[in-house]
C-alpha positions in Angstrom: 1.3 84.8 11.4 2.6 81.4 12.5 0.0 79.5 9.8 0.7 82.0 7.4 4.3 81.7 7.2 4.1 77.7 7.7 2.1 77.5 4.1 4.4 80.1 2.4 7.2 77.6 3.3 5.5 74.6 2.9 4.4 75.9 -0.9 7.8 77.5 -1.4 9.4 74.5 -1.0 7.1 72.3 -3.1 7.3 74.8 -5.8 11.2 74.6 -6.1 10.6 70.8 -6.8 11.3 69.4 -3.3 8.9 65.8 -2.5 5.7 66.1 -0.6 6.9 64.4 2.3 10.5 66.1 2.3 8.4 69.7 2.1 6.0 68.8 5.0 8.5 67.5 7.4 11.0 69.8 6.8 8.8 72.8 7.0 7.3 71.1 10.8 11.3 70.4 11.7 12.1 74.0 10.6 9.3 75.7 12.4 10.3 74.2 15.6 13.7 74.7 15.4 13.1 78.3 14.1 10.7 79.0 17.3 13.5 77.5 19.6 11.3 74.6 19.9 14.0 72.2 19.1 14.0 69.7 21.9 10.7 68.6 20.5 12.2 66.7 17.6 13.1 63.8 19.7 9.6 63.1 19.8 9.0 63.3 15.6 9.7 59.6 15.4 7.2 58.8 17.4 4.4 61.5 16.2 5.3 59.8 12.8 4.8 56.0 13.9 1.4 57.0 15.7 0.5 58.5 12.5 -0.3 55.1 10.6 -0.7 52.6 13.5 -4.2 52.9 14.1 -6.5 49.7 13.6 -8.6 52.3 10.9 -5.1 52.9 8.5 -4.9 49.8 8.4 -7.5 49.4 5.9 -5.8 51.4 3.4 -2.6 49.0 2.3 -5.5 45.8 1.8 -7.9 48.3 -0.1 -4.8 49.3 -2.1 -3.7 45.2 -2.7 -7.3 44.6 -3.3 -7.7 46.7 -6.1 -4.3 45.3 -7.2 -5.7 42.0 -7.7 -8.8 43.0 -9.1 -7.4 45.1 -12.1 -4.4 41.7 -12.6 -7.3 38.8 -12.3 -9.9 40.1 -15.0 -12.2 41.1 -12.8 -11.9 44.5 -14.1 -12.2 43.5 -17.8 -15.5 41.8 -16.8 -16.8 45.1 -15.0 -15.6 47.0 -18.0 -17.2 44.9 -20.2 -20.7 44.7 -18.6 -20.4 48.2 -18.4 -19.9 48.4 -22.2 -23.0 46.2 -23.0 -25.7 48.0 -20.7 -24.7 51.7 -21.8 -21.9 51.3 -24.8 -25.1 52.4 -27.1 -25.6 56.3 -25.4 -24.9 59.4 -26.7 -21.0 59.5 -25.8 -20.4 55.4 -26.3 -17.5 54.3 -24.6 -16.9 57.8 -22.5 -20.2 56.9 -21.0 -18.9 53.6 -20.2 -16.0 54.7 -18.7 -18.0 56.4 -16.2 -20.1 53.4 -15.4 -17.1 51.3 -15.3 -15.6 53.6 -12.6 -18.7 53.9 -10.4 -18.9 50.1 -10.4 -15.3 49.7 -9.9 -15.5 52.5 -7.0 -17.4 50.2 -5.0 -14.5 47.8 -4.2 -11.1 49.3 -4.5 -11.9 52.8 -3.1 -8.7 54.6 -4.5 -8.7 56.9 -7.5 -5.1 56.3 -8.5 -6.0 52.3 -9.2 -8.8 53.4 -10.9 -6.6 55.5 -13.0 -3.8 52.8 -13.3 -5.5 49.8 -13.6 -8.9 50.3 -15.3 -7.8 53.2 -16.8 -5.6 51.5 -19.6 -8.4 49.1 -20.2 -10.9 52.0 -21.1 -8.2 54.4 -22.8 -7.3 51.6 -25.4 -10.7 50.4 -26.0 -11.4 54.3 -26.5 -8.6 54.7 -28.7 -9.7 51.7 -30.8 -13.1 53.1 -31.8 -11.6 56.2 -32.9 -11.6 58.7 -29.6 -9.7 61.6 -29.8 -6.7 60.4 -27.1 -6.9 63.6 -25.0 -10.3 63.2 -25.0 -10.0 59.6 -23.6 -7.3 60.6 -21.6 -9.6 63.1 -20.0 -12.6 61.3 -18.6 -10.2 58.6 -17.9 -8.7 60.6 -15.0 -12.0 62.8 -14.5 -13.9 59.4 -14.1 -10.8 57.8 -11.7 -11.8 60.4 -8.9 -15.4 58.7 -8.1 -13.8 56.1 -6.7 -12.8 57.8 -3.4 -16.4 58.8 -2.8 -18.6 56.2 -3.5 -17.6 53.1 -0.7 -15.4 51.8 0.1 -13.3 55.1 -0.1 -9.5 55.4 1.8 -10.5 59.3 2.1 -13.6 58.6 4.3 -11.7 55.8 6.2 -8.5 58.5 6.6 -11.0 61.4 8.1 -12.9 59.5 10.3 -9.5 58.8 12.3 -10.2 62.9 12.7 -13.6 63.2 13.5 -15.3 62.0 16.7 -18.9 62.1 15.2 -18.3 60.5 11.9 -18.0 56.8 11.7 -16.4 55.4 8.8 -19.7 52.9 7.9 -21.8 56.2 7.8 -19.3 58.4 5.9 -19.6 55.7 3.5 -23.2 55.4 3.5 -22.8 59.6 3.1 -20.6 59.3 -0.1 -23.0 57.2 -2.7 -25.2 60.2 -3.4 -22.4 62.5 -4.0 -20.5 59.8 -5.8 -23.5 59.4 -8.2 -24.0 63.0 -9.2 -20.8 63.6 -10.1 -20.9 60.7 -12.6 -24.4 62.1 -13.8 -22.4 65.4 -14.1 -19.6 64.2 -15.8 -22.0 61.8 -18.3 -24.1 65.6 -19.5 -20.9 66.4 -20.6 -19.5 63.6 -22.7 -23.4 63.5 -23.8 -23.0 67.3 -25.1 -19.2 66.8 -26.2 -19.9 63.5 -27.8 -23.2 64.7 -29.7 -21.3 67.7 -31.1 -18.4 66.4 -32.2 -19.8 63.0 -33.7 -17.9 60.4 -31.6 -18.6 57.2 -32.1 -21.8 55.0 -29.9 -21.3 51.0 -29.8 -23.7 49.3 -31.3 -27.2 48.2 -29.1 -26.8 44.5 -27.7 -29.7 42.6 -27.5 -30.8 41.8 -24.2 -29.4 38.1 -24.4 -26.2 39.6 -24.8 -26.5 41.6 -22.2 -27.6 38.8 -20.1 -24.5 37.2 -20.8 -21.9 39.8 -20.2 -24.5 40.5 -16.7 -23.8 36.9 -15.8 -20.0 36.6 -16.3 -19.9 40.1 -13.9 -21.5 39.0 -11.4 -18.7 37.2 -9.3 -17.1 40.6 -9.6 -19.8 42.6 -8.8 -20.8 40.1 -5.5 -17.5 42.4 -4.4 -19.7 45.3 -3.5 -22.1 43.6 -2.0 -19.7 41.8 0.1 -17.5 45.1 1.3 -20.3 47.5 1.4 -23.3 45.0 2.5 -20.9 43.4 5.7 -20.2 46.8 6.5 -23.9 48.0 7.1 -24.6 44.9 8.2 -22.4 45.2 11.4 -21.0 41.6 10.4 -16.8 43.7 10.2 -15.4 46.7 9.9 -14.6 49.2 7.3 -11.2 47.5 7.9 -12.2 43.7 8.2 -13.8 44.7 5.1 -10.2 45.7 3.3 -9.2 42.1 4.2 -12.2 40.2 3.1 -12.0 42.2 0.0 -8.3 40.9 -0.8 -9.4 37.2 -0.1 -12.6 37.5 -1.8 -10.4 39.4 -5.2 -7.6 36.8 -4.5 -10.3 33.9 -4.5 -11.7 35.0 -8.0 -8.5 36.0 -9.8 -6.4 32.8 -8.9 -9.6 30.1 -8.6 -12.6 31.3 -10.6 -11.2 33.1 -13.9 -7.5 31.8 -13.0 -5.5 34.9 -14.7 -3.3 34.9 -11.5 -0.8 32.4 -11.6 1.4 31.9 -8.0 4.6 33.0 -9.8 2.3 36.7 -10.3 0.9 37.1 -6.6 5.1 38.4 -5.5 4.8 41.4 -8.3 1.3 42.0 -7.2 2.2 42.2 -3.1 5.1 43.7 -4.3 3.3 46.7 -5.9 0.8 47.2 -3.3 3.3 47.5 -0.5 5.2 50.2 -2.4 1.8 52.2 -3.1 0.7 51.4 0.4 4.3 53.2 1.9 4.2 55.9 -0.8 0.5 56.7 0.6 1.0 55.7 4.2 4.5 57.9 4.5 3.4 60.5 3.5 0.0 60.5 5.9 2.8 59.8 8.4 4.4 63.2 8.0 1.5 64.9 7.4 0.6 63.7 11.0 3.7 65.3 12.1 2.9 68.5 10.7 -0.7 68.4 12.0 1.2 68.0 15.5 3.1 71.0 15.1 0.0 73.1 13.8 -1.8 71.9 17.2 1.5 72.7 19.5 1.8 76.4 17.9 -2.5 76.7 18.3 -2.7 77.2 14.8 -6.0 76.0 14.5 -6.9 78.5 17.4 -5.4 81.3 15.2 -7.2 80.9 11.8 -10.5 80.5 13.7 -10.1 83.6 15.3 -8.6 85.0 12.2 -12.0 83.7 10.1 -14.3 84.8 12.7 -12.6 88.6 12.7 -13.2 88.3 9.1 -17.2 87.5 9.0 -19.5 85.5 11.1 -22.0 84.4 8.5 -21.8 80.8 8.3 -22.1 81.2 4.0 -19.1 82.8 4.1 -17.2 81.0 6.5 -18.0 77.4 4.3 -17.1 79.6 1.3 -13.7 80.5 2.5 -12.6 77.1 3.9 -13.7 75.4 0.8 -11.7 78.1 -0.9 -8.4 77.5 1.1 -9.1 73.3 0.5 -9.0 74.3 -3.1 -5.8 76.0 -3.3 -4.2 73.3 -0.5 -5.1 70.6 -2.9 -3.4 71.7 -5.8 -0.1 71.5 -3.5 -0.7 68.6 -1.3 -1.9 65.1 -1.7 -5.6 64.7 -0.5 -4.9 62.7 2.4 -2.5 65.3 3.8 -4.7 68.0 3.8 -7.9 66.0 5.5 -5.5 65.6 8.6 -3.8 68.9 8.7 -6.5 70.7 8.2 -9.7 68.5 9.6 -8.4 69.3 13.4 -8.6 73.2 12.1 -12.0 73.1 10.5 -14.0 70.6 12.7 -14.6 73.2 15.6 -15.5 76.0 13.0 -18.3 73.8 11.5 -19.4 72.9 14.9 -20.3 76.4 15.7 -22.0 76.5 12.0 -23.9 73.6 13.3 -22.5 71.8 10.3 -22.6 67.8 11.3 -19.4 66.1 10.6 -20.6 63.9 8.2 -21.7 66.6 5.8 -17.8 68.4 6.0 -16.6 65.1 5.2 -18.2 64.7 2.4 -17.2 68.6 1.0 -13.1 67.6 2.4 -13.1 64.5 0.3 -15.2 66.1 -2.8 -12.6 69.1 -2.3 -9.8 66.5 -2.7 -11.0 64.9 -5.1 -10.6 68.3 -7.6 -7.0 68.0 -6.1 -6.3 64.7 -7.8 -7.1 67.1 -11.4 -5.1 69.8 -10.5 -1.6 70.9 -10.8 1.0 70.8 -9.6 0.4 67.8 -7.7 -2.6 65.8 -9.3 -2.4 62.3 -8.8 -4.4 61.0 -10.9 -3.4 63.6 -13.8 0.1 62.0 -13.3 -1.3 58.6 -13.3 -3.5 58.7 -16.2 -0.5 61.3 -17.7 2.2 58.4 -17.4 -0.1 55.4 -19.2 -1.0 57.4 -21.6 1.8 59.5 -22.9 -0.4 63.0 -22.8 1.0 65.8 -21.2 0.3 67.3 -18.1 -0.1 70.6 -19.5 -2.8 69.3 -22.2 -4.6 67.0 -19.9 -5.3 69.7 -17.4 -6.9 71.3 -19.5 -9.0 68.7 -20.7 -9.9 67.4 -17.4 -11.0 71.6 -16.5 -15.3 70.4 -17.5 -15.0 67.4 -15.1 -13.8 69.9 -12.2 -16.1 72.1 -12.9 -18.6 69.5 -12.5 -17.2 68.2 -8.9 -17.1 71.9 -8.0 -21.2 72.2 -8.6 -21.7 68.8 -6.5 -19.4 70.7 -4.2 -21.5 73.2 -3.5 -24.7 71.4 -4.4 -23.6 69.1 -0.8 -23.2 72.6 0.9 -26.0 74.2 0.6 -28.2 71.4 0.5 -27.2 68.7 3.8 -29.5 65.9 2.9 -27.8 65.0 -0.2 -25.1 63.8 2.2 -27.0 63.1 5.7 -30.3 61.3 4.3 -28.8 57.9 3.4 -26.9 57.9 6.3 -29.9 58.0 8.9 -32.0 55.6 7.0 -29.4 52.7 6.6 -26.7 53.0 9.5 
């Protein structure tokens, strides 16, 4: 009763308008004040500091300031235009590079909102030039955005593994390239059939000394994946070492080698990455608060109980907590529901004899369709806000692309390899 009337006010107060963070605290505050509980508020400063003061969180504000620099120093244009030589000519053109463009750029920033943001306005107005319907752009601009939190680096993986014991961030990254790649093959068979039937338009073919070129000029940029993803396999730093190496290594290209950052651009750069870093980090702050509050009150104890009352078969079970991550992510940031809900979940796949790794993969995939789904998409109101569509069209363009994460979804359900192979062969 106790979970059930925490979401109703959680929702209920989302619904009338009220911020993320502002619903989530208030509804933890409220509970325990409600349940004569109160005392234990002199302690929600502190449950809110631990929140984002481990050595793993600290990643996320230098993968958020890397990906800064990399979409201010051309090292995005270069990705976008490599991108544009090697598959510009498919069925689809430049909705096929998109895609691309995003896998590649996945592999060094690791958020879908800089995805969206940054790259995103180099692909919408290149779309947009060669004649794209702009909702259509607009559309597998944000669709694309969310492969970026799968395939590593990824701040999602980095953000559960401070949940689960058994999952270490290197092999939760290792987990997330298969994934990551289906759902841009899944996304691609649909701008292929959209494209095909509506007559967009297909870049011309470049010769292979073109392409050789453009390869050449991207390759400083692409050395970033190999650099983040390669040290971290390689046991030479952490998942978070990584985040850092990645901002000297972006800083190093943008101000040195293609020298589009100027000194006087680096404060408006920090600038912006420290307000997206406290916009992100706040509100997995509260969140931590509220997952406190579920643990106090034995929530999690309750909806097990509750879900095993319900049915035993492990089918169903997966079915019904990938149901209720659906519905939580169209209210709740992504990050906020992996830690109020991973502590829930983790002991009900344990008993499935689901590994951790494999439920990470379905929590993040699961938020990911939260990022395209009212009312609070993140990347719907990124990609919204640079591109002047409204939310109300773009949600429905992006509804092909969801469906195409959902049959990955369940694809890495039913089938654990997909997510546990790559893992055991390289970490």
């Amino acid at each position: 009763m106790i979970a059930l009337i925490t979401c109703v006010v959680l929702i209920g107060l989302m619904l009338l308008g009220v911020p993320v963070c502002a619903a989530m605290g208030g509804t933890a505050a409220a509970m325990f004040a409600g349940l004569g509980y109160g005392n234990i508020l002199a302690v929600m400063a502190q449950r809110i500091y631990n929140g984002t003061t481990s050595f793993t969180m600290l990643a996320i504000p230098f993968f958020i300031l890397a990906g800064n620099l990399m979409n201010t120093g051309g090292i995005t244009d270069r990705i976008f235009n490599f991108a544009k030589a090697m598959v510009g000519h498919w069925p689809g053109g430049l909705g096929q590079v998109n895609i691309v463009s995003s896998v590649i750029f996945s592999g060094m920033s690791g958020a879908a909102v800089a995805d969206a943001a940054g790259l995103g306005m180099i692909e919408m107005k290149a779309m947009d030039d060669a004649g794209f319907p702009h909702r259509f752009s607009a559309g597998i601009t944000a669709g694309s955005s969310t492969i970026g939190p799968v395939i590593p680096p990824s701040i999602a993986f980095v953000v559960y593994s401070s949940c689960a014991t058994e999952a270490s961030v290197s092999k939760l990254f290792a987990a997330g390239f298969i994934p990551g790649f289906m759902m841009a093959v899944a996304m691609g068979v649909w701008v292929y059939y959209t494209s095909v039937r509506h007559h967009y338009p297909i870049e011309p073919r470049m010769p292979w000394s073109i392409r050789w070129k453009y390869f050449i000029n991207a390759i400083p940029s692409l050395m970033t994946i190999v650099i983040i993803v390669g040290g971290i396999w390689s046991g030479w730093f952490t998942a978070t070492e990584a985040s850092i190496v990645a901002c000297f290594y972006a800083l190093f290209l943008s101000c040195v080698v293609y020298r589009e950052v100027k000194f006087k651009d680096l404060f408006k750069i920090v600038y912006d990455s420290i307000v997206t870093s406290c916009k992100t980090l706040f509100i997995i702050a509260i969140a931590n608060f509220l997952a406190y509050f579920m643990t106090h009150q034995r929530v999690p104890n309750q909806v097990i109980e509750g879900m095993l009352s319900i049915t035993a078969n492990p089918t169903a079970l997966i079915l019904m907590i990938i149901f209720i991550l659906l519905v939580l992510g169209m209210f709740l940031e992504g990050t906020a529901v992996i830690l109020i809900v991973a502590p829930i979940f983790l002991p009900i796949i344990a008993q499935m004899g689901m590994s951790q790794l494999q439920f990470g993969v379905i929590m993040v995939l699961a938020s990911m369709i939260g990022l395209l789904t009212p009312p609070v998409g993140m990347s719907l109101y990124a990609v919204s806000s640079v591109t002047d569509v409204p939310m109300l069209e773009l949600s429905k363009e992006v509804i092909p692309y969801v469906i195409g994460i959902i049959i990955v979804l369940l694809l890495c359900t039913f089938i654990p390899p997909l997510c546990t192979w790559l893992p055991s062969i390289l970490v």
